[in-house]
C-alpha positions in Angstrom: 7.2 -10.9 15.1 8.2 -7.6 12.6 4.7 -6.9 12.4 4.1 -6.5 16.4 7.1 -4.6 16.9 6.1 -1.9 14.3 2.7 -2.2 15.6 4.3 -1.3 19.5 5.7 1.6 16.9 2.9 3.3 15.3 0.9 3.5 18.5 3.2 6.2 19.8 3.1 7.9 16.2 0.5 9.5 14.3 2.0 8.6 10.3 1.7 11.0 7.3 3.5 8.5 5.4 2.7 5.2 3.9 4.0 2.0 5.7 6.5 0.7 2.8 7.1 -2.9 2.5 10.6 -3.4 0.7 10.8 -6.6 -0.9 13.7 -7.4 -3.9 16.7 -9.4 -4.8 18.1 -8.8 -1.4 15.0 -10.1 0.7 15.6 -13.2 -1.9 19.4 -13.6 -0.7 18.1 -13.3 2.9 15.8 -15.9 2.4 18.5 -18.3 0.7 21.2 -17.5 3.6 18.1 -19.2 6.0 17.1 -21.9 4.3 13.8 -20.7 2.1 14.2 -21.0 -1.9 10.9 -18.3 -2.5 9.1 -18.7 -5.3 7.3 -15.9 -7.4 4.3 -17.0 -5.5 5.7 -17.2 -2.4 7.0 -13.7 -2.9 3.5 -12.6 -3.8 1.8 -14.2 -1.1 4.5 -12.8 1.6 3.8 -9.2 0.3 0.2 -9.5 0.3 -0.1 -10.6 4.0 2.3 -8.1 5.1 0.5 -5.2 3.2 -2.6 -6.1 4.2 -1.5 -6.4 8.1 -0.7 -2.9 7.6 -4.0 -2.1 6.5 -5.8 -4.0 8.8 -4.5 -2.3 11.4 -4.9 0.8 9.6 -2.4 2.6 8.1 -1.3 3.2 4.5 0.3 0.3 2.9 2.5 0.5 0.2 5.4 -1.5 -1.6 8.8 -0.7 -2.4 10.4 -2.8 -5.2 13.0 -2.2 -7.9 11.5 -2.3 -11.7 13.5 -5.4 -12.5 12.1 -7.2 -9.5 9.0 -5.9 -10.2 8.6 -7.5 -13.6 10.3 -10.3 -12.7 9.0 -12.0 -9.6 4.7 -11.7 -10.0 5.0 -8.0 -8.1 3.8 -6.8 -11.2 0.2 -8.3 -10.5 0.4 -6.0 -7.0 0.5 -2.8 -9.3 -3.4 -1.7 -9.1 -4.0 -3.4 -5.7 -1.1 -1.5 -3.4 1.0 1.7 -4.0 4.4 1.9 -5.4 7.1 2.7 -4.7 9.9 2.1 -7.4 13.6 2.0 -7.5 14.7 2.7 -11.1 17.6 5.1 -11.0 18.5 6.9 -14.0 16.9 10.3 -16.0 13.7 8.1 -17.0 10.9 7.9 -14.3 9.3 3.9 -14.4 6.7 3.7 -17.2 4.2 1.1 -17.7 2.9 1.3 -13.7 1.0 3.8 -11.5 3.5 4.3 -8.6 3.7 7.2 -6.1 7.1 7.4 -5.2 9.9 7.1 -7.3 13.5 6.3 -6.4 15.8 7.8 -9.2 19.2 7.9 -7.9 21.7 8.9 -4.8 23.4 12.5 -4.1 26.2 13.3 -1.6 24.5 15.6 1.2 26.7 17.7 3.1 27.0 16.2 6.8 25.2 13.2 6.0 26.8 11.5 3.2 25.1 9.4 0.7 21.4 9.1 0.4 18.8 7.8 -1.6 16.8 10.4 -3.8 12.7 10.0 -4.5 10.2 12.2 -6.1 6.3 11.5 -4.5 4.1 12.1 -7.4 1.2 12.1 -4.9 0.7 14.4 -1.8 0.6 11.8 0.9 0.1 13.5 4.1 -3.6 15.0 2.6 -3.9 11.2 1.3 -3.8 9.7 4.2 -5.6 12.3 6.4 -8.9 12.3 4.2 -8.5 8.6 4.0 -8.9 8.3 7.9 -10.7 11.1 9.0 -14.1 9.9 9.5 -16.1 8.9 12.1 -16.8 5.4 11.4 -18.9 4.7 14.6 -21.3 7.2 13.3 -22.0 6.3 9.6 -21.3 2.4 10.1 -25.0 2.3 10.7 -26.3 3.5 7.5 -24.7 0.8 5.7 -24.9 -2.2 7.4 -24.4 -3.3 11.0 -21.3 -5.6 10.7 -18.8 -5.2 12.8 -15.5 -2.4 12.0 -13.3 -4.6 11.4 -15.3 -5.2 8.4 -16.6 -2.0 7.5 -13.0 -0.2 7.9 -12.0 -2.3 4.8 -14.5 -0.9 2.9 -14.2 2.7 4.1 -10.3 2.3 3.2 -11.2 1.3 -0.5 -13.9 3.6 -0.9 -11.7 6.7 0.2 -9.0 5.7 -2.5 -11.5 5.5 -5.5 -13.1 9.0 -3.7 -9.3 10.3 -3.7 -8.4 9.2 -7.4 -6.4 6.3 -6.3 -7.9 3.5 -7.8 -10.7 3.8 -11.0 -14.2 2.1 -10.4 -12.7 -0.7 -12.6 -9.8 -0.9 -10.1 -12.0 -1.2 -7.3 -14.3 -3.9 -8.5 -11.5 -6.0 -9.3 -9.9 -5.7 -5.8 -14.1 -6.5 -4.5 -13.5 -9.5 -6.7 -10.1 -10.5 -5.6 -11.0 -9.9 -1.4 -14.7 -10.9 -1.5 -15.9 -7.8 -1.2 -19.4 -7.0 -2.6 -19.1 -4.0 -4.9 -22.5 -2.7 -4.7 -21.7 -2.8 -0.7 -18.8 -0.5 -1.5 -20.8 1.9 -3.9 -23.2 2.5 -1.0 -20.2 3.1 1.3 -18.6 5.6 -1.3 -22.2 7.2 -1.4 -22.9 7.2 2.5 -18.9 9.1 3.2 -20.1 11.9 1.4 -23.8 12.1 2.3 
């Protein structure tokens, strides 16, 4: 039911920003308050449908989670899959993880009150342009003739290793983890920039 709503949403806005998934102790508590003792895997498998939804339907996906919850709960085995974005206030950015946003702390704005402060360590509004600015009906030709359901997938991975978001070794581990056939997604990296 969420994901329809925000899919009403992003029809009537074009996003330069990642579609965050926030998921930590509070999402737990929520959970408990209706019933629904979540497991690690439960957790896991909860994020993972929702963040793929997102991409499915073609936007950037990305998870917010706090350090502790991230370490704590199997989030941690989401690290090279999706981006992050961590909440770890404090001087110290998160180490150990490859995130793109980071939530460090709170400040007192003037006319607004308290808010939550992030650095992006990653320039998502180019990101997420050369990630869907192609022509898909054109080029899905060359590599196969599957439908673009299926072929979106691989464009969407093949754009991130092109962009520096996930390493070769990255990339065959997610072909591994979705069924994806990595030599498919070489000729796809290979036909983008032909």
């Amino acid at each position: 039911r969420v994901l329809a709503v925000m899919e009403a949403c992003f029809k009537s806005a074009e996003l330069g920003a990642p579609v965050a998934f926030d998921f930590e102790y509070g999402s737990l508590e929520y959970a408990k308050r209706h019933g629904y003792n979540l497991t690690s895997n439960d957790i896991v498998e909860i994020c993972k449908a929702f963040l793929n939804r997102i991409e499915e339907r073609g936007y950037y996906a990305m998870l917010y989670t706090n350090m502790d919850f991230l370490e704590h709960y199997g989030l941690s085995q989401l690290a090279s899959r999706y981006a992050l974005w961590i909440a770890k206030w404090g001087t110290k950015p998160p180490s150990g993880y490859k995130y793109g946003i980071w939530q460090y702390g709170t400040e007192n704005i003037a006319g607004i009150g308290e808010v939550d402060c992030n650095i992006s360590t990653k320039d998502y509004p180019k990101i997420i342009i050369s990630l869907f600015e192609f022509d898909y009906t054109d080029k899905m030709n060359v590599v196969c003739s599957l439908e673009e359901s299926w072929w979106r997938e691989y464009v969407v991975l093949a754009k991130r290793v092109l962009n520096g978001i996930y390493s070769d070794l990255q990339a065959e581990e997610i072909c591994i983890h979705n069924q994806m056939d990595y030599n498919v997604l070489k000729k796809v990296m290979d036909t983008i920039y032909a």
